[in-house]
C-alpha positions as CSV (number, residue, x, y, z in Angstrom):
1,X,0.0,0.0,0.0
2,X,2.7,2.5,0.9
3,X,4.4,1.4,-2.7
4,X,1.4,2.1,-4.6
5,X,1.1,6.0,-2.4
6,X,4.5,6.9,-3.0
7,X,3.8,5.6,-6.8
8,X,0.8,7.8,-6.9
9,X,2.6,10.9,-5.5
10,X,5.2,10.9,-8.1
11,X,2.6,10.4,-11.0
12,X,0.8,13.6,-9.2
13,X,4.0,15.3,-9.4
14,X,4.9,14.3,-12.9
15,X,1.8,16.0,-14.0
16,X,2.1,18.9,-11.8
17,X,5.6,19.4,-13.5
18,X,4.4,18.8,-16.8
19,X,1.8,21.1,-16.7
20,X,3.9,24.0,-15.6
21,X,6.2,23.3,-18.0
22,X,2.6,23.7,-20.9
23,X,1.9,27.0,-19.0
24,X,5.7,28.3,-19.1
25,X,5.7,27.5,-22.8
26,X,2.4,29.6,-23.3
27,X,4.1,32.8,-21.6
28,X,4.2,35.8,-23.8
29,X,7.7,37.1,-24.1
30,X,7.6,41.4,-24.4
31,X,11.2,41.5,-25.1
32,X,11.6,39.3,-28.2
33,X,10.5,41.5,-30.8
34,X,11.4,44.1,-33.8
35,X,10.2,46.7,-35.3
36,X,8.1,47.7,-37.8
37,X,6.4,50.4,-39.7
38,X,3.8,50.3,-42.5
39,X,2.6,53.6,-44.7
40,X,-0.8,54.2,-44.8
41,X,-2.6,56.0,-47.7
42,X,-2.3,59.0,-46.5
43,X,1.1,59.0,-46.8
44,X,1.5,58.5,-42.1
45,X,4.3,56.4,-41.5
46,X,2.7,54.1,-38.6
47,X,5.6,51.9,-36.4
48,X,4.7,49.1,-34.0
49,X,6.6,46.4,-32.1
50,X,6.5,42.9,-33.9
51,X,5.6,40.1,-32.3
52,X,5.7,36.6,-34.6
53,X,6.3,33.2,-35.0
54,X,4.8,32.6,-31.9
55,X,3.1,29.3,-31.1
56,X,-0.5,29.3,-28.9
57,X,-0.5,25.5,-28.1
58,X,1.7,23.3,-26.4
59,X,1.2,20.1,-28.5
60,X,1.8,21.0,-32.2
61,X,0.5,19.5,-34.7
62,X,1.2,21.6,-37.8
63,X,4.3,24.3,-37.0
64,X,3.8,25.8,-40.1
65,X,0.0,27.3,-39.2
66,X,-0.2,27.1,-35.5
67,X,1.6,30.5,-35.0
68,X,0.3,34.1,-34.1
69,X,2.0,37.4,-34.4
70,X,1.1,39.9,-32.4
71,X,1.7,43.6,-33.2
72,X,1.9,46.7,-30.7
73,X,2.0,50.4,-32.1
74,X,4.3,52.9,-30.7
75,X,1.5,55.3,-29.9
76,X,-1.7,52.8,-27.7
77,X,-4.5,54.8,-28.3
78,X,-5.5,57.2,-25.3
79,X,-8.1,55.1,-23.6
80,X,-8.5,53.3,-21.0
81,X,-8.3,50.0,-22.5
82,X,-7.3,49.2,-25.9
83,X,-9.1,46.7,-28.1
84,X,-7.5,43.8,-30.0
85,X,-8.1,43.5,-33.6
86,X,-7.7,39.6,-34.3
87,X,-7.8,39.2,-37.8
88,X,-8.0,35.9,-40.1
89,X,-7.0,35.1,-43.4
90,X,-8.6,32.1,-43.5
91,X,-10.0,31.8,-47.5
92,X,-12.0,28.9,-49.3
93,X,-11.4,27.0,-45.6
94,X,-8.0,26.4,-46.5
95,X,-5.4,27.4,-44.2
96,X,-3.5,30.1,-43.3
97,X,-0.4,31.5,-42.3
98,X,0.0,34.0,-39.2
99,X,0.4,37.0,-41.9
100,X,2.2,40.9,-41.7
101,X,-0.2,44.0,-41.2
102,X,-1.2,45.4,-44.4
103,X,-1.9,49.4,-44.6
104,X,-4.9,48.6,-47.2
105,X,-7.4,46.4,-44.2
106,X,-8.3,46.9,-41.2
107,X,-5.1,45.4,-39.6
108,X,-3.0,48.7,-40.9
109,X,-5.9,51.0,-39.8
110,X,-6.0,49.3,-36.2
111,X,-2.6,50.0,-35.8
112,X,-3.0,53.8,-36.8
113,X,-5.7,54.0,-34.0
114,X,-3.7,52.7,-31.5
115,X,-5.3,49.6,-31.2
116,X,-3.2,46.1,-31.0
117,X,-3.3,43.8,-33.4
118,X,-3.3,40.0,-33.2
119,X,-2.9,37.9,-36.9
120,X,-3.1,34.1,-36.2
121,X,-2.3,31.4,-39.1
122,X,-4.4,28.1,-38.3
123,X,-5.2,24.7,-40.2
124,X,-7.3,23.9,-43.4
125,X,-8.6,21.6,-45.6
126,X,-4.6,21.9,-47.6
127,X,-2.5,21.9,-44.4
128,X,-1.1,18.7,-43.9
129,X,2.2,17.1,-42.3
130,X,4.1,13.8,-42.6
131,X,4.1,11.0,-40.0
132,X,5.4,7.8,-40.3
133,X,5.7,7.8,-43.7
134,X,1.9,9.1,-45.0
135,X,0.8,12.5,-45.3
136,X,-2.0,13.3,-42.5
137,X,-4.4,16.0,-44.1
138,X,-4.1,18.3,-40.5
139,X,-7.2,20.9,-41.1
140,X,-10.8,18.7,-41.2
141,X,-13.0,20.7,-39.4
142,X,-13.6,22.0,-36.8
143,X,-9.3,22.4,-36.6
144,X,-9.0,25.8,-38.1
145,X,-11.7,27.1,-35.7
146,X,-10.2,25.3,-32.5
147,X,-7.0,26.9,-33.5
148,X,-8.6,30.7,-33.4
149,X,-10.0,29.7,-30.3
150,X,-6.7,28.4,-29.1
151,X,-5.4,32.2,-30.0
152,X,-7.4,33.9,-28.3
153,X,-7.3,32.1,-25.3
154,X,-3.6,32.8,-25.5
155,X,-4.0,36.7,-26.0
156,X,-6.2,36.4,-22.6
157,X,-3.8,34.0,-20.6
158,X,-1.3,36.8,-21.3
159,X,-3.4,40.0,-20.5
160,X,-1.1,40.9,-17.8
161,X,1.8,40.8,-20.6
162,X,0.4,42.3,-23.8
163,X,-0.5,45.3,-24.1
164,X,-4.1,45.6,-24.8
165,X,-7.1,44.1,-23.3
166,X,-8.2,40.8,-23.7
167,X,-12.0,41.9,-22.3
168,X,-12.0,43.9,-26.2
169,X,-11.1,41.4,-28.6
170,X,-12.6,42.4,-32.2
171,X,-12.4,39.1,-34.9
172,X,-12.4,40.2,-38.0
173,X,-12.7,37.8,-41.2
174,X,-13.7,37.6,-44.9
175,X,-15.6,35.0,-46.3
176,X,-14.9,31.9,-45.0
177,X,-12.8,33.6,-42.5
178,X,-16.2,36.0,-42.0
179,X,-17.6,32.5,-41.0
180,X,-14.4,31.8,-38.8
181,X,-15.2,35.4,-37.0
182,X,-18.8,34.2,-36.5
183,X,-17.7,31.2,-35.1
184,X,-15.6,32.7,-32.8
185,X,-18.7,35.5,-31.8
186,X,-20.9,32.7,-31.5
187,X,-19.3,29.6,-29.6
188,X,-17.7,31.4,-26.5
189,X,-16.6,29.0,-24.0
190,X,-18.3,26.0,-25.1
191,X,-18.0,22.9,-23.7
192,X,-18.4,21.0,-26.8
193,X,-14.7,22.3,-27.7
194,X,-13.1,22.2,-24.3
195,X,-11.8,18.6,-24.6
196,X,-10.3,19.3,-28.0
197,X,-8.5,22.7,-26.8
198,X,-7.2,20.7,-23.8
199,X,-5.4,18.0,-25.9
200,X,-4.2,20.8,-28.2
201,X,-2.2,22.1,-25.3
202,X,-4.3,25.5,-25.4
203,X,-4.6,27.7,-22.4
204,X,-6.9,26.5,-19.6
205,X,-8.8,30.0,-19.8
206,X,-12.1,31.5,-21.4
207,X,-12.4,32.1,-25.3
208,X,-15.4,34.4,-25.5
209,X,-15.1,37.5,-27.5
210,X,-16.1,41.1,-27.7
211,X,-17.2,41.5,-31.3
212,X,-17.4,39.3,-34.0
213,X,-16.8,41.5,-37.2
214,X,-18.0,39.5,-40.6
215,X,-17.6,40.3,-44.2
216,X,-19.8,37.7,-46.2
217,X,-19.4,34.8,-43.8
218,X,-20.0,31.3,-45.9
219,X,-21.7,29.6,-42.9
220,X,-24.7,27.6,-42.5
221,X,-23.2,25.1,-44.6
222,X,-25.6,22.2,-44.1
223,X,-28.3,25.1,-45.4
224,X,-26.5,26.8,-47.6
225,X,-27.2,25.0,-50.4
226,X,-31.2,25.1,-50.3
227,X,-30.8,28.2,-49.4
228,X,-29.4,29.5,-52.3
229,X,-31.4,27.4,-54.8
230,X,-34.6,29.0,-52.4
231,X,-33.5,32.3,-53.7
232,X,-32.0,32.3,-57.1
233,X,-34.4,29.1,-58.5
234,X,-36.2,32.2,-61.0
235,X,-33.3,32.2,-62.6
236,X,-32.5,29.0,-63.6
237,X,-34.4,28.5,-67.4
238,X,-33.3,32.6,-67.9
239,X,-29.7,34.0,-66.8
240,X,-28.5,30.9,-64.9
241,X,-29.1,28.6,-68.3
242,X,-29.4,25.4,-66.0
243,X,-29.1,21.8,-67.6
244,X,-32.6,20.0,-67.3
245,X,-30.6,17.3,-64.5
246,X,-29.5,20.8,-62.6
247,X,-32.5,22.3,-62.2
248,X,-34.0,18.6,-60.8
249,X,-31.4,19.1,-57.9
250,X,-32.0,23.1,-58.1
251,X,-36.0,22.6,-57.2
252,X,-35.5,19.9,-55.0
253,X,-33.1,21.9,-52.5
254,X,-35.5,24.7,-52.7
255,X,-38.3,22.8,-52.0
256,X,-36.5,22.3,-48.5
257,X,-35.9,25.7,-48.0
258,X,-39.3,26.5,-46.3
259,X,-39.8,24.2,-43.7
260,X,-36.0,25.3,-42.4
261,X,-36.7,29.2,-42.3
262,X,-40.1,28.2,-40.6
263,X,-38.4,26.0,-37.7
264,X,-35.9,28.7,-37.2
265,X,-38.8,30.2,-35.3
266,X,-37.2,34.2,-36.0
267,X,-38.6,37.4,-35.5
268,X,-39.2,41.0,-37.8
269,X,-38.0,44.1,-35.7
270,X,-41.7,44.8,-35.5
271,X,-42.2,41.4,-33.6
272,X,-43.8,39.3,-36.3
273,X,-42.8,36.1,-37.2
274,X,-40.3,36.1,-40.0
275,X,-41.2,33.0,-42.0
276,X,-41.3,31.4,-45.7
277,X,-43.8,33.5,-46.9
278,X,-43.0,37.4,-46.2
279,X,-39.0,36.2,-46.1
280,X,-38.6,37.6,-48.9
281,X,-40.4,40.8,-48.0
282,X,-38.2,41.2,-45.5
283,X,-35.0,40.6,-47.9
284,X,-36.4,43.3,-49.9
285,X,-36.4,45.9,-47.3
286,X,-32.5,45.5,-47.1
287,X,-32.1,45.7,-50.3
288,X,-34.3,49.0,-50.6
289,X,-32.9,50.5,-47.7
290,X,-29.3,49.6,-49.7
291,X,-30.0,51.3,-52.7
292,X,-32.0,54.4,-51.2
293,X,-28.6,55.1,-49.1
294,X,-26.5,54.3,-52.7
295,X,-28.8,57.1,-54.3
296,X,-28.7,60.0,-51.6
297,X,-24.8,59.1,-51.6
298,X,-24.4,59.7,-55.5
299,X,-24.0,56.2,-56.7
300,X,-25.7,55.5,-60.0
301,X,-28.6,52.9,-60.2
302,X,-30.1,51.8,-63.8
303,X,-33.8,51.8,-64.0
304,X,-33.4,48.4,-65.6
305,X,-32.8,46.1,-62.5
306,X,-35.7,46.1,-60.7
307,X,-36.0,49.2,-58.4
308,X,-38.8,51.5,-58.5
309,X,-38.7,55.2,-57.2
310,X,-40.6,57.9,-56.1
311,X,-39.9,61.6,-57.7
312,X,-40.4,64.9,-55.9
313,X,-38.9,68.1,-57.1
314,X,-38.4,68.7,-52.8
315,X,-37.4,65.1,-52.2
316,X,-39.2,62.3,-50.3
317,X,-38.3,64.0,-47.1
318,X,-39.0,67.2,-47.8
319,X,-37.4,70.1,-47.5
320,X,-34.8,68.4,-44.8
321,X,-33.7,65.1,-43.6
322,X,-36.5,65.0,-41.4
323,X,-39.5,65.7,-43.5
324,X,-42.1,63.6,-44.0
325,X,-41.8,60.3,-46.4
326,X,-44.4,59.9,-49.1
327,X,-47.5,57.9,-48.6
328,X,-47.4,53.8,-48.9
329,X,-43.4,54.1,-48.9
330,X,-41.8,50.1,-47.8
331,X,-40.0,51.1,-44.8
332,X,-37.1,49.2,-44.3
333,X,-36.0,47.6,-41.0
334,X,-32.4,48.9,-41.1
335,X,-28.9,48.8,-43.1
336,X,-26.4,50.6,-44.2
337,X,-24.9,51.7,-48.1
338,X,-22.0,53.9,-47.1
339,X,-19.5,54.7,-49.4
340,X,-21.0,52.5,-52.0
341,X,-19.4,52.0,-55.6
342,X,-21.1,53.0,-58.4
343,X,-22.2,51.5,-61.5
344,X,-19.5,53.4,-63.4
345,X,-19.4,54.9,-67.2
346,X,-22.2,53.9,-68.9
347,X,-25.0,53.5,-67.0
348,X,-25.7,57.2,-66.1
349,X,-28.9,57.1,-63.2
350,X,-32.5,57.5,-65.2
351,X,-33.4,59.4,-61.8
352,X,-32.0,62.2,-59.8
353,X,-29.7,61.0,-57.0
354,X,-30.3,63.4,-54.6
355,X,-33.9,63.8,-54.7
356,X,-35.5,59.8,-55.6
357,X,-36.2,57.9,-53.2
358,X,-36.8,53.6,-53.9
359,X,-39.9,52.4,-53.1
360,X,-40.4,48.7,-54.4
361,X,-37.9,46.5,-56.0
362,X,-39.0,43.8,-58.4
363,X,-36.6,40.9,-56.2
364,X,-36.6,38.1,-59.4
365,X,-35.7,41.5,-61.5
366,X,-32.7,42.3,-59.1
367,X,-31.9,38.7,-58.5
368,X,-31.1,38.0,-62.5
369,X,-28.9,41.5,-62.6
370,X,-27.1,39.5,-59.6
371,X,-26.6,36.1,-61.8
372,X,-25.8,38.2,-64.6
373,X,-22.7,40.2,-62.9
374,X,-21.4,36.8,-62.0
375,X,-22.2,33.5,-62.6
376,X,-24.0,31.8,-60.2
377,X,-23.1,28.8,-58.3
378,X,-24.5,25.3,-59.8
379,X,-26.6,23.7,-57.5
380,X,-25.4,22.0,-55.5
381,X,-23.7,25.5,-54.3
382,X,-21.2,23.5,-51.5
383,X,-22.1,19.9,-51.0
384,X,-21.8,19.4,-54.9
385,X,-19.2,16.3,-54.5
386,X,-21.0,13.3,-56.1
387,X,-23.8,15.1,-57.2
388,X,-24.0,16.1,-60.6
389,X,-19.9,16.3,-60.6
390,X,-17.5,14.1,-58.2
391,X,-14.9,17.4,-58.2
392,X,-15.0,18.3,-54.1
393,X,-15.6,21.7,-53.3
394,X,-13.6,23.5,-50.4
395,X,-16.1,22.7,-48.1
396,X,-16.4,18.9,-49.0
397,X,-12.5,19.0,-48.1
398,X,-12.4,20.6,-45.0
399,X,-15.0,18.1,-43.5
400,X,-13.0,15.3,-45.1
401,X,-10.8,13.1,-43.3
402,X,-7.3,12.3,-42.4
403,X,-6.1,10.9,-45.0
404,X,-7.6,13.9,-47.6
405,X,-10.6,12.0,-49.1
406,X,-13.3,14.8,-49.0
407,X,-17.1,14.1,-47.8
408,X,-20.7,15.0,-47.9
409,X,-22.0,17.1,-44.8
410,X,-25.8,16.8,-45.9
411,X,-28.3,14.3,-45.6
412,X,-29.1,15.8,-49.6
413,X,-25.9,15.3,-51.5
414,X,-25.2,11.6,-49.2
415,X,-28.1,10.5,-50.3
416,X,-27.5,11.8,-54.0
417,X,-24.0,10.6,-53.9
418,X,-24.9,7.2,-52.8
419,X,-28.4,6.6,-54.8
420,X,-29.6,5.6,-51.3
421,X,-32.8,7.7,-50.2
422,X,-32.6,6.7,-46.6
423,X,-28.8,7.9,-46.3
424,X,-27.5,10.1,-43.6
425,X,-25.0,11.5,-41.6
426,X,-22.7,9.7,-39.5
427,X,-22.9,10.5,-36.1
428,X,-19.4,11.9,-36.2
429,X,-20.0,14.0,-39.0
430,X,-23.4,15.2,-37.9
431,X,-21.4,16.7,-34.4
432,X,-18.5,18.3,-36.9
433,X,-20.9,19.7,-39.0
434,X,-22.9,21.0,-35.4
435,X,-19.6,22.9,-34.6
436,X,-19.4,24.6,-37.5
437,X,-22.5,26.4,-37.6
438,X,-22.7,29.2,-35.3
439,X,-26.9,29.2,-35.6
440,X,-26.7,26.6,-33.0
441,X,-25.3,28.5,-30.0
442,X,-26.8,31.7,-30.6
443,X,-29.7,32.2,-28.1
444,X,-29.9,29.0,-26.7
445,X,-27.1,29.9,-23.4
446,X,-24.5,26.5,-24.8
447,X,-22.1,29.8,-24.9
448,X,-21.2,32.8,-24.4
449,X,-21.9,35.0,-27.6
450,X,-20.2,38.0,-28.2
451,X,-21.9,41.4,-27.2
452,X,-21.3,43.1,-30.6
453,X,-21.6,42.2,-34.3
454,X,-20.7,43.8,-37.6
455,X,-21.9,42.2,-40.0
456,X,-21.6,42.8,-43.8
457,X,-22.6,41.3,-47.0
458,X,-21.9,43.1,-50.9
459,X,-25.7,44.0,-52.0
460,X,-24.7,42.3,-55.8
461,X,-22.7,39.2,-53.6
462,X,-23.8,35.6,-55.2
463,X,-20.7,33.5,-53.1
464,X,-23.5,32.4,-51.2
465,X,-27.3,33.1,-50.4
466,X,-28.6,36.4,-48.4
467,X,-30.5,34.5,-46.3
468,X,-27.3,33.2,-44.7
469,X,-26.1,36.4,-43.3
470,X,-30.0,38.0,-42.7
471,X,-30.7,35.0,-40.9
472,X,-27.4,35.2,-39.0
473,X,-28.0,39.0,-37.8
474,X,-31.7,38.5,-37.6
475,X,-31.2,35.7,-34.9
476,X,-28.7,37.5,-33.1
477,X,-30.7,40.6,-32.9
478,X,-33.5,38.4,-31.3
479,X,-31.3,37.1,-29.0
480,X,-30.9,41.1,-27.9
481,X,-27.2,41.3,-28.8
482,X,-25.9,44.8,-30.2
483,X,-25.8,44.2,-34.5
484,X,-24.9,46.6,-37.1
485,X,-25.9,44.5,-40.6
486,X,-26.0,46.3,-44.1
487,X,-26.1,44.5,-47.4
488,X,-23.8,47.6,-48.6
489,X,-24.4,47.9,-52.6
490,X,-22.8,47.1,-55.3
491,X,-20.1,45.4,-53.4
492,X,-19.3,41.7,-54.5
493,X,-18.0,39.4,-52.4
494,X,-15.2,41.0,-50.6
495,X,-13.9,42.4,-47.3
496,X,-12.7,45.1,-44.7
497,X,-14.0,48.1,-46.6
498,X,-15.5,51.4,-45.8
499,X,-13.2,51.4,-42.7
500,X,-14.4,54.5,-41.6
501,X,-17.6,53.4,-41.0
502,X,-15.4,50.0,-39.2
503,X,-13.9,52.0,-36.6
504,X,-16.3,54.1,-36.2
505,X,-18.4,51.6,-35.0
506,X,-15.7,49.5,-33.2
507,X,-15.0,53.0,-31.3
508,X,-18.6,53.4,-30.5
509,X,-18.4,49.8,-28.6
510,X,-16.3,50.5,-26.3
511,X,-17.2,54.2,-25.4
C-alpha cells in the first residue's frame, strides 16, 4: 500500500511538472520583438513592435499554421483600455499562415488607432504534415476554428503581458474567414470544444469574444445550399441557363428551403414572425434600404434592374432630412450603403440621385442582374461532390478526413451521392458539421456570444445566399445582442472596406 502512495505521488507530481512546463511555454515574451512600420494612404508612416512566430498551443500539430504574431504600435490609443483586432485570413477554408499587417485592411488601420493587433495562421482543408511515412491532411474541421479559439485564449492568458485588453477582442474575417469570426462570436466558452482545446495544449482560460466582425461569412453550410437554390431558383431557365438534371437538384433543394426558415422560429423588428412567406419581403427591405442610401450618396442605379422610385422636385423628405416620407413608402427595418461603388461609365442614373427615393424593387428582376454580374453557383452551391460532378468543393474537403478524401456534410448530397434515399450522416460528422455552424449556439445559453456584431454582406454578392447572413443578424438581434448588418451595394463578395464606418463603429463599442 505505501508502494502504490509513494507511486501515486510521483505520477501527481509528474503532471504537476508537466503542466507547468505547458503554462511556461504559453508565456508571452515582451522582449523578443522588432520593429516595424507600415505607410498608410495617406502617406503616415505608422511603427509598432513585432511580435511573430509565436506558437498558442503546447502540442503541435502543424508548425507551419499554429503560430500568431502579435503587433503593438508605438503610440496605444489614449483610452483606458485598448481593443485587439484579431484578424484571419482564413479563405475557401483552407489554411493560413500568421500573416504581416497590411496598410490597405483593417489590420493597418488598427494600428493607426492605437489599437493592438493580433494575426493568427491556423489549419485547413490543404494543411497537412508527414508521419510515419503518410501525409496526415491536419485541417478537417472544426481544426482551423479550435485553433482561433486556441489564439485567443492565448492573447487572454497573457493580458497581464500584452499590451491591450483581452476583455475587447474584435475578430475580423472575410468570407470563409467571415464565417471563422462568426464562429468565434458565437461559440464562446463551449464545452463541446473544451476537450479538443485541452489535448491541443491551449490555455486552460475563457475564449469568448467582444465582437465578432464578418464580411460575407459562408456559414450555414448544411443550409447553404437550399438556401441559395430557395433564392436564385427564378433564374434558372433565364440568366443561370441550368441543364434539365441541374435544375431537378436546383427545385428539390428549394423545396427544403421553407420548412428550415419556418423552424428557425425568427422574429421581424416589428415582432412578427419572420417565416417562408414574407421572407422575402423582409429581404427586400435590405435591399431597398441599400439602394436608397447608394442614391442619396451619388451612386448611380439603372432603372433596368428592378427598383422602383418615387420623384419629388423637394425630395421624399422634404425640404430636410426630417421631413415627412411619401405615402405607402416600404420602410425598411435597417442597413447601411456607405461609401458604395457606383455603377460606373455607362450606366448614367434614369433618376436624380439626390432627390429619388426607392420604393419597391422587383426581387426576381434584381436577382437576374445578380446572376448576370457573376455566374451563379450550380446547384449543388457547397455539397456538390458526387452530385451532378465528383470534383470536391472547399467545403467537402475541410469536412473530409485524415487521409484527404473529401465528404458529404448533408443528408441531400449523401443520399444523392450514394443513390440511397434513406442515407445520412454519421454521427461523427453530424457533431462536426454541429460545430461549425454558429446558428446553434446563438440564443440558446450553450455559450457565451459575443456582445457586438458587424456584420456585412456586398448587396450584388452571389458567393452564397442572403439568407445566410439575414438569418445570422436577424437571430442575433433576437437574442438582444448589439448588431450593425448592411447588405452595402454594389459590393461583390469582398472584405474590410469602408473602414471609416469599421472603426467608427468598433469605437462606438467601447465608449
Amino acid at each position: 500500500m505505501k508502494h502504490k502512495l509513494i507511486l501515486a505521488g510521483l505520477l501527481a507530481g509528474g503532471a504537476a511538472l508537466t503542466s507547468m512546463a505547458q503554462t511556461d511555454a504559453l508565456r508571452f515574451n515582451p522582449d523578443n520583438y522588432t520593429r516595424q512600420s507600415l505607410t498608410m494612404p495617406d502617406g503616415r508612416e505608422v511603427s509598432y513592435k513585432a511580435y511573430e512566430g509565436i506558437y498558442y498551443v503546447t502540442n503541435v500539430e502543424d508548425s507551419v499554421y499554429q503560430t500568431l504574431n502579435i503587433y503593438v504600435p508605438d503610440r496605444l490609443a489614449n483610452i483606458p483600455r485598448v481593443p485587439v483586432l484579431l484578424r484571419t485570413y482564413v479563405g475557401g477554408y483552407a489554411a493560413s499562415t500568421a500573416k504581416s499587417p497590411s496598410a490597405s485592411d483593417a489590420t493597418g488601420r488598427a494600428l493607426s488607432e492605437g489599437y493592438v493587433v493580433c494575426i493568427p495562421g491556423s489549419r485547413g482543408s490543404n494543411s497537412t504534415v508527414e508521419r510515419d511515412g503518410s501525409v496526415i491532411y491536419t485541417g478537417i474541421a472544426p481544426n482551423g476554428l479550435l485553433d482561433l479559439k486556441a489564439a485567443v485564449r492565448y492573447l487572454r492568458y497573457n493580458d497581464d503581458a500584452i499590451p491591450g485588453s483581452s476583455e475587447l477582442i474584435f475578430t475580423d474575417g472575410t468570407s470563409a474567414g467571415g464565417a471563422m469570426s462568426s464562429l468565434l462570436g458565437a461559440t464562446g466558452n463551449s464545452k463541446d470544444y473544451a476537450e479538443s482545446l485541452r489535448k491541443m495544449g491551449a490555455a486552460d482560460v475563457r475564449d469568448d469574444v467582444f465582437a465578432a466582425i464578418c464580411y460575407c461569412p459562408i456559414t450555414d453550410l448544411n443550409h447553404a445550399d437550399m438556401e441559395y437554390e430557395w433564392l436564385y431558383g427564378c433564374t434558372n431557365t433565364g440568366v443561370r441557363h441550368l441543364s434539365e438534371d441541374q435544375i431537378v437538384i436546383s427545385d428539390e433543394l428549394a423545396a427544403e428551403c421553407p420548412a428550415y426558415i419556418n423552424l428557425l422560429g425568427l422574429t421581424k423588428p416589428d415582432g412578427t414572425l419572420l417565416t417562408a412567406d414574407n421572407y422575402k419581403e423582409y429581404l427586400k427591405g435590405f435591399l431597398i434600404e441599400s439602394a436608397h442610401r447608394a442614391l442619396q450618396e451619388g451612386c448611380e442605379i439603372p432603372d433596368s434592374i428592378g427598383f422602383k422610385f418615387y420623384q419629388d422636385k423637394m425630395g421624399p423628405m422634404g425640404a430636410g432630412p426630417g421631413g415627412p416620407r411619401p405615402a405607402g413608402e416600404h420602410r425598411p427595418p435597417f442597413g447601411d450603403g456607405r461609401q458604395a461603388p457606383s455603377f460606373g461609365p455607362g450606366n448614367a442614373p434614369r433618376f436624380n440621385k439626390t432627390s429619388d427615393f426607392v420604393t419597391d424593387l422587383d426581387l426576381d428582376k434584381y436577382l437576374a442582374y445578380v446572376a448576370s454580374v457573376t455566374p451563379l453557383k450550380t446547384p449543388p452551391a457547397f455539397d456538390q461532390m458526387g452530385v451532378l460532378i465528383e470534383t470536391p468543393s472547399p467545403e467537402n474537403k475541410v469536412f473530409g478526413n485524415k487521409n484527404g478524401d473529401a465528404a458529404n456534410f448533408t443528408d441531400f448530397s449523401l443520399r444523392h451521392r450514394l443513390h440511397d434515399s434513406k442515407a445520412k450522416l454519421s454521427a461523427d460528422m453530424t457533431r462536426r458539421v454541429a460545430l461549425m455552424n454558429p446558428m446553434n449556439y446563438i440564443g440558446n445559453g450553450s455559450a457565451k456570444v459575443a456582445p457586438n456584431w458587424y456584420i456585412r454582406h456586398g448587396a450584388k454578392d452571389r458567393d452564397t445566399s442572403f439568407l445566410v447572413p439575414i438569418n445570422l443578424a436577424t437571430k442575433l438581434m433576437n437574442a438582444g445582442e448589439n448588431v450593425d448588418f448592411a447588405l452595402p451595394w454594389n459590393r461583390p463578395h469582398s472584405g474590410d472596406y469602408n473602414l471609416d464606418d469599421l472603426f467608427r463603429w468598433i469605437a462606438s463599442t467601447i465608449q
